[in-house]
N, C-alpha and C positions, 0 to 999 in steps of 0.2 A: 504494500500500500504506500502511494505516495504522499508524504505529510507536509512535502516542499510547495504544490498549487501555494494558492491564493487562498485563502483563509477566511469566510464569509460563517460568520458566527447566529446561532438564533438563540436566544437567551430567552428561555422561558420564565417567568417571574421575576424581569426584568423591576419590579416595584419593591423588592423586597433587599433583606441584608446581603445574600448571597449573591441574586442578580445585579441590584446595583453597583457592587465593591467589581463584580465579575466584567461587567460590563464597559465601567471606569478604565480595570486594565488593560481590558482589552483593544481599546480604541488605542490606547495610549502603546500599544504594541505593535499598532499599525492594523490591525482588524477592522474589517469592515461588518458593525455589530446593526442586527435588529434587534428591541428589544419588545418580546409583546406581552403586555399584560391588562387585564382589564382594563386598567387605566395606566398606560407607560409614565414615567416619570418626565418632566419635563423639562428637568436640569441637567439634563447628562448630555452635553457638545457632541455631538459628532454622532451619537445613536440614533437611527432609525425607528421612530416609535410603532410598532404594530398593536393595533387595541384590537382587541378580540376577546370571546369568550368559550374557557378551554371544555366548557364542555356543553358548547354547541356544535357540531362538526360542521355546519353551515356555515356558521361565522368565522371560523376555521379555515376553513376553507376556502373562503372569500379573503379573506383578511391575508394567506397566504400564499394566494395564486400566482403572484409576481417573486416570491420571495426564493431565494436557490441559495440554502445555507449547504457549506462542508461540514459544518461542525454543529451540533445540538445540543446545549445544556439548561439541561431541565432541571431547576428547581424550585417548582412552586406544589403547594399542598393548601387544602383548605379541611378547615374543622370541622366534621361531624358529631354527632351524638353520641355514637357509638362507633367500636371497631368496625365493623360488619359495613355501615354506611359508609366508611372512611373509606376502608379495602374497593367501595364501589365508586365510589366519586373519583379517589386521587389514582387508581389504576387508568378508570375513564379519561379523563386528562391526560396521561402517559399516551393512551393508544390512540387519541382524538387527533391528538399534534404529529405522532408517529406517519398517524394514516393519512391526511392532509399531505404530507411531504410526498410519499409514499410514490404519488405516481411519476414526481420530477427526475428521479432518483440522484441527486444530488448530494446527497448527507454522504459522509464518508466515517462520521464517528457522533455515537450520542454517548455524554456523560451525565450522568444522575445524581444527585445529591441527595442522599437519606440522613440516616445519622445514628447515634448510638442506640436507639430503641430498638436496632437492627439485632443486639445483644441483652438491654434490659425489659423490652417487650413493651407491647401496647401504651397506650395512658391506662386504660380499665386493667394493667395490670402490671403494671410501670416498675419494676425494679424489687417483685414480690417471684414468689416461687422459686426453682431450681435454677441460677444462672450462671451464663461462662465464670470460670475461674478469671480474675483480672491478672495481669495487663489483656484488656481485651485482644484479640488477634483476629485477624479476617479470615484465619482456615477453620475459627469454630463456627458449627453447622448453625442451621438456622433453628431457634426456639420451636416446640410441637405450640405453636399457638399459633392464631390469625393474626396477620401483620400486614400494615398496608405497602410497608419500605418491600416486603418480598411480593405482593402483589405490580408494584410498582416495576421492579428488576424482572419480573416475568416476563412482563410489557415488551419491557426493551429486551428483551433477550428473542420473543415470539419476533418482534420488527427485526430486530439482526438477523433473526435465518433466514426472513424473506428481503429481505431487500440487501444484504450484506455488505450494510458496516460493521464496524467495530463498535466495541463499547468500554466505558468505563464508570465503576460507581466510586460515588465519594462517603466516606462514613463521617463526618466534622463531630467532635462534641459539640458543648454548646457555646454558640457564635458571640462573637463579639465584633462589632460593626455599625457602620451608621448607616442608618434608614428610620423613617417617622411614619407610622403609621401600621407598622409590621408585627404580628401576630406575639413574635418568641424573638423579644430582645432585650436580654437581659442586663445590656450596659446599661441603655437608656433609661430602663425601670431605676435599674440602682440610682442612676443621676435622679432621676426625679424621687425618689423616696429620700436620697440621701437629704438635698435641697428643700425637701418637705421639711423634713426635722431640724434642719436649722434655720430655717423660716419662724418656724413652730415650739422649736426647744423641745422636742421629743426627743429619748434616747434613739441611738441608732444602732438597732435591734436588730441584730443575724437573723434573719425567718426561718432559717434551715433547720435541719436534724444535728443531732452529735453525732451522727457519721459522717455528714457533709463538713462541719466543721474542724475534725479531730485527723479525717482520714488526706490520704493523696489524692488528687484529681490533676485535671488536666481542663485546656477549653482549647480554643479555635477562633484566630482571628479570621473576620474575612477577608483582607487581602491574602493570609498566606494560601487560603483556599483556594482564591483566585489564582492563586498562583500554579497553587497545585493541578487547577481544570485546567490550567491552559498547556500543564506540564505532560500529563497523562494523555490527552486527546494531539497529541505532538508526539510522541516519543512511542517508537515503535515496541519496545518491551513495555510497554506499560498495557497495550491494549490488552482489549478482554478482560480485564483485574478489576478485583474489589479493593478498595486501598482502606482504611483511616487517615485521618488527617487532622491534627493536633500542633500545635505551635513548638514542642518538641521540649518545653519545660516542665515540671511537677510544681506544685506548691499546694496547701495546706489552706482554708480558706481562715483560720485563727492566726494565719501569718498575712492572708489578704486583705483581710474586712479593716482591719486596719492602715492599711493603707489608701483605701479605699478613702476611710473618715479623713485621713487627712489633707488629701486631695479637697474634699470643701470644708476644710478648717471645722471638724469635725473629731470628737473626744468619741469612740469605738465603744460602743454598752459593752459591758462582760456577760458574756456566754449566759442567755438563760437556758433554764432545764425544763421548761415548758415554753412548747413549742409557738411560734410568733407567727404564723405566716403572711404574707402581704397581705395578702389579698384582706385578713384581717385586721393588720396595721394600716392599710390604705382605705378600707370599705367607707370612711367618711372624708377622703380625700378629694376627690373633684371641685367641689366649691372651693375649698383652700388651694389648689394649683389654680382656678380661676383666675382667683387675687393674686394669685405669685404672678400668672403672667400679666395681670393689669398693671402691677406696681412696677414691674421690669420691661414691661415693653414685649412680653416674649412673642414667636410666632407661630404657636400653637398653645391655645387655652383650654383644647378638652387632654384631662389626662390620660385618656383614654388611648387615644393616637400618638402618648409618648411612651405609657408603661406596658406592662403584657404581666401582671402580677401571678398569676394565674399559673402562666410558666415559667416563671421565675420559682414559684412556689414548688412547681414538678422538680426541677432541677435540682435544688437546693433542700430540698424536703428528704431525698432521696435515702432508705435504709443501706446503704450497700457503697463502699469505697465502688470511686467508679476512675479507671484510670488506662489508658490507650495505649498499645505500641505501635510502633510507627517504624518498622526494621522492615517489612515489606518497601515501600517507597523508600528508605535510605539504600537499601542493595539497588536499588534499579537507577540512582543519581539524586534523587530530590533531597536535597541537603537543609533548603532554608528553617529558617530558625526566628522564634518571637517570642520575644519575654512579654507573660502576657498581664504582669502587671503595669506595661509600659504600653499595652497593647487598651486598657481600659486608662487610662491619664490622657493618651491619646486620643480617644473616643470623646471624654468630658473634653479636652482643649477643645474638639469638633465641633461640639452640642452647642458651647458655650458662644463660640464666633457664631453659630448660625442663629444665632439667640433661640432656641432650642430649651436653653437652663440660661439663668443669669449668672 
């Protein structure tokens, strides 16, 4: 396969942490990106906005009839109620977008972006039952449970025999990155909760378990993710693989949280032993971000469209040291490296220029 052509990128959730950071680098590497999502973004130079909706194949369809990408990265997902509804919607979307392309036959590589639930299973049953030994590894099998990330990869593996690209999946923990608006983003949460409590003089309450805080983990910025799809869908031993993909540091989140606090000149609560979760330390928080952004100018006043508490709370709630290796992608070349407590300071400098947080 040749990976030297011309490079015509479709970036499916083009609106979100992963597309946008994906899509940034991409331009900026010389790619020629579309990016379509319901509503594409309208700040990203040089991206091609395709709005569509992935699961109408109509509009699909339409929305993609001029379009001839080499390369496909899908990362978008939408919340259902249940496993079962999810495994059916976010499959649909995979094989909507697949089969749209399908008869240009142009794609030469789709890469997919799931993530660690790939290992600790569903939300309805998130990090309970029988699971891999950690450091997680992408040679252990898949969970006996329904899973939308493996309905998703069937997708693409069903479009690879018939139309024969390559593929590649990504496993990210969890991301850190700028986007507003995005379902599971857990920097901006912290910036807007931390900036709550010292608005407010509330302590600044870990929400998590004393496994999240005592044990090793790992997270994922997304540029290095970026980096990593543009690395894998390029590089001939990469095709066909399932990777992870982690910033390549450990730390401790009783070593984090504190750093975190002092980033907004903020004194770190000590460790409760009953559990805080956001969702329940923020449940009366919208009117008081109201007033934060009246007093500061900000440019976005529901908090709704900054935090995602919810999954923050999955993450961080979590029973079980959750912690990745990454020796697959280091034998095959991918070296890059992110200390990812430099990788959240960066994120808040972000926020704070786009008045985002004051």
């Amino acid at each position: 396969m040749n990976f030297k052509m011309n490079n015509v990128a479709l970036v499916v959730g083009a609106s979100g942490i992963v597309g946008n950071n994906l899509a940034r680098h991409l331009i900026k590497k010389g790619w020629q990106v579309h990016g379509l999502a319901r509503r594409p973004p309208a700040d990203i130079e040089g991206m091609q906005p395709v709005a569509a909706n992935l699961l109408d194949p109509t509009s699909l369809q339409s929305a993609l009839a001029e379009v001839r990408p080499s390369h496909v990265f899908f990362s978008a997902w939408m919340r259902q109620a249940t496993e079962a509804e999810n495994i059916t919607v976010n499959s649909a979307m995979v094989r909507n977008v697949l089969d749209a392309l399908s008869p240009a036959k142009s794609v030469r590589h789709v890469a997919l972006v799931t993530g660690l639930k790939h290992y600790l299973g569903p939300f309805e049953a998130y990090g309970k039952g029988t699971l891999p030994a950690t450091p997680f590894r992408e040679e252990q099998p898949r969970l006996e449970i329904e899973n939308f990330y493996y309905a998703q990869e069937d997708e693409v593996y069903a479009a690879a025999r018939r139309d024969g690209f390559t593929w590649s999946v990504h496993r990210p923990h969890t991301i850190v990155g700028y986007a507003i608006g995005n379902a599971m983003n857990m920097g901006a949460t912290l910036a807007a909760f931390a900036t709550i409590c010292r608005e407010t003089g509330r302590p600044f309450l870990f929400p998590g378990s004393a496994a999240q805080w005592n044990s090793l983990t790992d997270m994922t910025d997304a540029r290095i993710l970026a980096r990593h799809l543009e690395w894998a869908s390029t590089t001939e031993a990469a095709r066909n693989e399932a990777f992870n993909i982690v910033n390549g540091d450990i730390f401790r989140w009783s070593w984090m949280w504190p750093r975190i606090a002092r980033w907004f000149d903020l004194e770190a609560a000590p460790f409760a032993s009953e559990h805080a979760p956001l969702e329940k330390q923020l449940a009366d928080a919208a009117p008081i971000w109201a007033g934060i952004a009246r007093k500061y100018s900000l440019a976005e006043a529901d908090l709704s469209r900054v935090a995602s508490p919810w999954h923050t709370d999955a993450d961080l709630g979590r029973p079980v040291e959750v912690v990745t290796d990454m020796s697959k992608s280091r034998k095959l070349g991918f070296l890059d490296y992110q200390p990812t407590d430099e990788s959240f300071i960066e994120l808040f400098s972000q926020l704070r220029t786009a008045k985002i947080i004051p």
